[in-house]
N, C-alpha and C positions, 0 to 999 in steps of 0.2 A: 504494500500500500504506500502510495507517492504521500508525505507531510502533509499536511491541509496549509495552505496559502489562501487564505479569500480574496487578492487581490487589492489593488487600490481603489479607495473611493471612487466614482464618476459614473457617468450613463444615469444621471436622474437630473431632473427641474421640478419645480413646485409652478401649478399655475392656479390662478384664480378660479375658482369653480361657483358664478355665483356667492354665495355667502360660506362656503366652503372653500375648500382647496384640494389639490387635485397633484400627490406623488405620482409622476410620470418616469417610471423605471425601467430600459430596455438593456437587451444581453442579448449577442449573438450566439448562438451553441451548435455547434457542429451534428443535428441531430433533424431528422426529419421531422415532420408539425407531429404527425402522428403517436411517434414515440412523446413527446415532451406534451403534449393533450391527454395522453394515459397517465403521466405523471403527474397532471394537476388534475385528474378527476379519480383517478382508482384509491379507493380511504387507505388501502395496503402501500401503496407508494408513496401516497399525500404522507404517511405518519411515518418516511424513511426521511422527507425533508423540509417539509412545511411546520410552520408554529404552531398546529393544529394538527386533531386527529378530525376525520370525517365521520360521521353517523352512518353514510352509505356515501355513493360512489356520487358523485358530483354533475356526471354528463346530462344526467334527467333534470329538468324543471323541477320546483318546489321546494319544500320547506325543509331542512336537515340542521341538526344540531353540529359546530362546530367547538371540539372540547379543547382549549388552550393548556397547553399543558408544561409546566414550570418546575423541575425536578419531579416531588411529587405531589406537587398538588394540581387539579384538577379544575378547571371554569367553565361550564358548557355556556356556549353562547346562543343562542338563536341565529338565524340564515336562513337565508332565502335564495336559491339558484333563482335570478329571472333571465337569463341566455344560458343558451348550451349549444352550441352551433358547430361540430366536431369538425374538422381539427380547427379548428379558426378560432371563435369568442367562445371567452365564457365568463358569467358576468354575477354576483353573486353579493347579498347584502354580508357584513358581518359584524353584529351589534349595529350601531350606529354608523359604521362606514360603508363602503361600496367599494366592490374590487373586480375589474375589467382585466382580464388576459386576452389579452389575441394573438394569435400567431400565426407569422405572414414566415411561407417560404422564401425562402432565398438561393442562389446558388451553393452557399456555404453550409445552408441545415435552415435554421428558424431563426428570425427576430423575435422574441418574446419582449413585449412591449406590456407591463404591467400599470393601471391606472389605479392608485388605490385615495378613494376620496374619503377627507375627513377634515373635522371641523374647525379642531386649533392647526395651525400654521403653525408654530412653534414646536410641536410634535415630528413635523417632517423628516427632522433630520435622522430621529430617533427610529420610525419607520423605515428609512431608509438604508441606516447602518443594518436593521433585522430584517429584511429582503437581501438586502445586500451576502448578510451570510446566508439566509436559504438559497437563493441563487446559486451561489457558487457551490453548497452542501447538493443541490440540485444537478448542477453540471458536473459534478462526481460522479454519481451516482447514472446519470444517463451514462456516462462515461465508461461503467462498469469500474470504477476502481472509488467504490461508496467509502468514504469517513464515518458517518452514522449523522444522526440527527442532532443540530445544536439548537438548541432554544431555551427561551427562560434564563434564568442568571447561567447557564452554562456558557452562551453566549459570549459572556462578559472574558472569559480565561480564551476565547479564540478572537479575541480586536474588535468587540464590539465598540466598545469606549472612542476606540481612536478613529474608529469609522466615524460614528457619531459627530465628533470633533470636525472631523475632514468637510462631512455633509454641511455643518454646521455652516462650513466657510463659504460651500459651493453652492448650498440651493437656498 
């Protein structure tokens, strides 16, 4: 297994969303729409690298609980799938935010362009540095060469901090 490196900060903006605001986070991945649409909607994959476990599998419309999970404690949240459009969008409330993936082919594998909207502005950066490590825990694992799942203060001992700091400067 190759070190976990998550990279440097970049590839996000914050835009005005309305009375909201709107983390706009993209990442090239060397992998077909297909494979990387299984991995954000299959609850067995979603809980190898997302901050979230699934209730069920993501691609269908409708209501699913999404459980945040922090060493060991446990937060289900409420959700809502309102798109599921395979391989392309998929668009999803969660608590109070809203979160858009789409993925556009490319010659190299996928753009994955993630929208996730929410209400403090000041929050961004923070969302940012913790996509910033699923992503890359994400690109492992399509990769075949998985780290495991970082979230919750675990986070914190793989560069969340100084992600957050970086984001801080840039968006």
């Amino acid at each position: 297994m190759t070190p976990f490196d998550p990279g440097p900060a970049g590839g996000a903006t914050v835009v005005a969303a309305g009375d909201r605001w709107t983390l706009v986070f993209i990442r090239e991945l060397p992998h077909p729409r297909e494979k990387v649409w299984s991995a954000l909607t299959d609850p067995h994959r979603l809980d190898r690298w997302a901050p979230f476990a699934a209730g069920r599998d993501l691609s269908q419309t409708g209501d699913v609980t999404l459980t945040m999970v922090d060493g060991p404690d446990r937060t289900d949240t409420p959700a809502t799938v309102r798109r599921a459009e395979p391989p392309a969008v998929l668009e999803y409330t969660w608590g109070g935010d809203l979160l858009r993936w789409d993925l556009e082919q490319t010659p190299g594998g996928t753009r994955l362009t993630l929208r996730h909207t929410i209400a403090d502005r000041d929050a961004a950066p923070m969302y940012a540095a913790g996509w910033h490590l699923c992503v890359a825990v994400l690109a492992r694992l399509l990769d075949g060469d998985p780290v495991g799942v970082i979230r919750g203060r675990d986070a914190m001992a793989h560069g969340w901090e100084d992600l957050r700091v970086a984001y801080e400067k840039s968006v």
